[in-house]
C-alpha positions, 0 to 999 in steps of 0.5 A: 603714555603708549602702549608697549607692543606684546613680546613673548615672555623672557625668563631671563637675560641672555647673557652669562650668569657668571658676567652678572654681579649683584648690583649690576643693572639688568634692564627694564622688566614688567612685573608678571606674577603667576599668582598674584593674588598670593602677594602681600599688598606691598606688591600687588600694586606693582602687578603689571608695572614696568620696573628698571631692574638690577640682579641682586644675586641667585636664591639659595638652594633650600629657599622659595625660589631655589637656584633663580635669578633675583632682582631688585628695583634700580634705584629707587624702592617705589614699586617692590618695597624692597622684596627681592623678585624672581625672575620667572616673574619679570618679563624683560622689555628688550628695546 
């Protein structure tokens, strides 16, 4: 396996909000938490993974991560156990 080569973090896609449906596939992310020792153990093993992402919709404005971005993993539930990830913890891999 290589090494990826460090690119500066992204909060986002740079694509309109509007244009993504839930579902839809939003690419390839490193999974960064700010704090991860504050995970359950579910997610503690996908700390630095990279994980193919799709957008799962936007938090409501009264939960934990109001108004972000949400996504879960594509395809397949290996590494977040189903939890939904914001995005401020995924740093997206533009190839």
């Amino acid at each position: 396996m290589g090494v990826l080569p460090w690119r500066p973090r992204v909060a986002g896609l740079d694509f309109d909000r509007k244009s993504r449906r839930p579902g839809e596939y939003a690419g390839r992310a490193r999974f960064v938490p700010q704090y991860p020792e504050l995970l359950p153990p579910e997610l503690q093993k996908a700390v630095g993974q990279v994980v193919e992402v799709a957008f799962a919709g936007v938090a409501p404005p009264d939960g934990t991560f109001a108004g972000q971005d949400l996504y879960l993993e594509w395809r397949r539930d290996e590494m977040f156990d189903g939890f939904q990830i914001p995005g401020r913890d995924l740093e997206f891999i533009h190839e």
